[in-house]
C-alpha positions in Angstrom: -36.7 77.0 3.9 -38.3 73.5 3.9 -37.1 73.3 -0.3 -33.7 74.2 1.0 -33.5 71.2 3.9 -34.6 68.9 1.1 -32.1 69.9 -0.8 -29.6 69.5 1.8 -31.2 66.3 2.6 -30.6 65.0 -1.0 -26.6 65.9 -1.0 -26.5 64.6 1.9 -27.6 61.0 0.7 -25.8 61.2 -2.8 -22.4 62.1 -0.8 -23.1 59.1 1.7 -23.6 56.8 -1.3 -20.8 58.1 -3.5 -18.6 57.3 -0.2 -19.6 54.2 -0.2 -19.1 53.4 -3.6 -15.2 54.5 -3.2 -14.7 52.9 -0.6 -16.3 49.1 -2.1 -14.2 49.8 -5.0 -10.8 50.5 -2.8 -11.5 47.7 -0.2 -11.5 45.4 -3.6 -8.9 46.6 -5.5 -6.8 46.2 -2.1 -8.2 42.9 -1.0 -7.1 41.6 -4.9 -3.7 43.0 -4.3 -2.9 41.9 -0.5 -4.5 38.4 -1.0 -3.2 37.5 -4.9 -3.3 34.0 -5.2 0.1 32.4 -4.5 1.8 29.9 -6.7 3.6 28.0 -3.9 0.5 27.3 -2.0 -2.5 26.6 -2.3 -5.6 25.0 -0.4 -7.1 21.8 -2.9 -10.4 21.1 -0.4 -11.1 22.5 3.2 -14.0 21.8 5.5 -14.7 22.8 9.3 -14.9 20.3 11.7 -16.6 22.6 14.0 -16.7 26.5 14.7 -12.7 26.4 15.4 -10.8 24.3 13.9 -11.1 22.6 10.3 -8.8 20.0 8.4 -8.0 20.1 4.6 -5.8 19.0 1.7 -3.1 21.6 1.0 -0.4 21.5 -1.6 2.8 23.3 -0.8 5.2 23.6 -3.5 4.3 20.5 -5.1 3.5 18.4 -1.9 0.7 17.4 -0.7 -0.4 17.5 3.1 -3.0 16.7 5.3 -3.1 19.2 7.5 -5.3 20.6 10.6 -6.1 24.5 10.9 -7.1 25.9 14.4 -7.1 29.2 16.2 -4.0 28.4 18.1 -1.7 26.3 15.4 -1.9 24.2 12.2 -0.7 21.1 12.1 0.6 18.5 9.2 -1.3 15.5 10.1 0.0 13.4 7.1 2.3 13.8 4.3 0.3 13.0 1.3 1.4 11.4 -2.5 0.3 12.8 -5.6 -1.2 9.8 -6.5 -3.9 9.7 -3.7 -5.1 13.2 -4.0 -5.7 12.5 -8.0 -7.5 9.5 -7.0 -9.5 11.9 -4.2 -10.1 14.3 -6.7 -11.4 12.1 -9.5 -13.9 10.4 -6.4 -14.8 14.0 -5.4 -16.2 15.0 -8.7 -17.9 11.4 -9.0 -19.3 12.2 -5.7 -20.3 15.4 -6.1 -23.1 14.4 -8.5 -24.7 12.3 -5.8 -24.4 15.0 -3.1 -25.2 18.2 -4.7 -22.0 19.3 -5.0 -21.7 18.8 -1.6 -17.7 18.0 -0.6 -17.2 15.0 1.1 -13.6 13.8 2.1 -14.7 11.8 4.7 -13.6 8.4 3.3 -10.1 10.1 2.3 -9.5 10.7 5.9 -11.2 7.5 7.1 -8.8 5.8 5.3 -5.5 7.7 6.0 -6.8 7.2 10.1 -6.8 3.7 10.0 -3.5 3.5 8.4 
């Protein structure tokens, strides 16, 4: 009896696993399907300002925005020209070998504020 219940024991475990295999595989092939990248829009740099709300550089069919994110609405703060995000850009990856790869748009929006 006791070789049986391990037995048991071990299907038990290998179904559990093999479940949870299927269902890794179909939450990916599902997430790569609902959230395919799009070619309208897309989100250049984001960071939180605190646990609801964060503000980021998106481009929407060519344009470029400033724009807020919170739970409730997002907001375009400042229409932005292609110029200016190139020039953020080619700061950011300066920058980013003095921070650790650590973003910093701070001074982009510093600026932008005091216009």
């Amino acid at each position: 009896m006791d070789i049986q219940m391990l037995l048991s024991f071990f299907k038990m475990i290998f179904a559990l696993i093999l479940v949870i295999l299927i269902a890794n595989v179909t939450l990916k092939f599902l997430n790569s399907k609902i959230n395919s990248k799009g070619r309208m829009i897309k989100i250049i740099e984001k960071i939180s300002v605190d646990a609801h709300s964060s503000i980021g550089i998106v481009q929407i069919m060519g344009d470029y925005y400033l724009m807020s994110f919170t739970e409730k609405e997002n907001l375009i703060l400042k229409d932005l020209s292609k110029e200016d995000v190139d020039k953020y850009l080619l700061d950011k990856t300066i920058n980013e070998d003095f921070h650790n790869n650590r973003i910093d748009i701070s001074k982009f929006i510093k600026r932008y504020k005091s216009e």
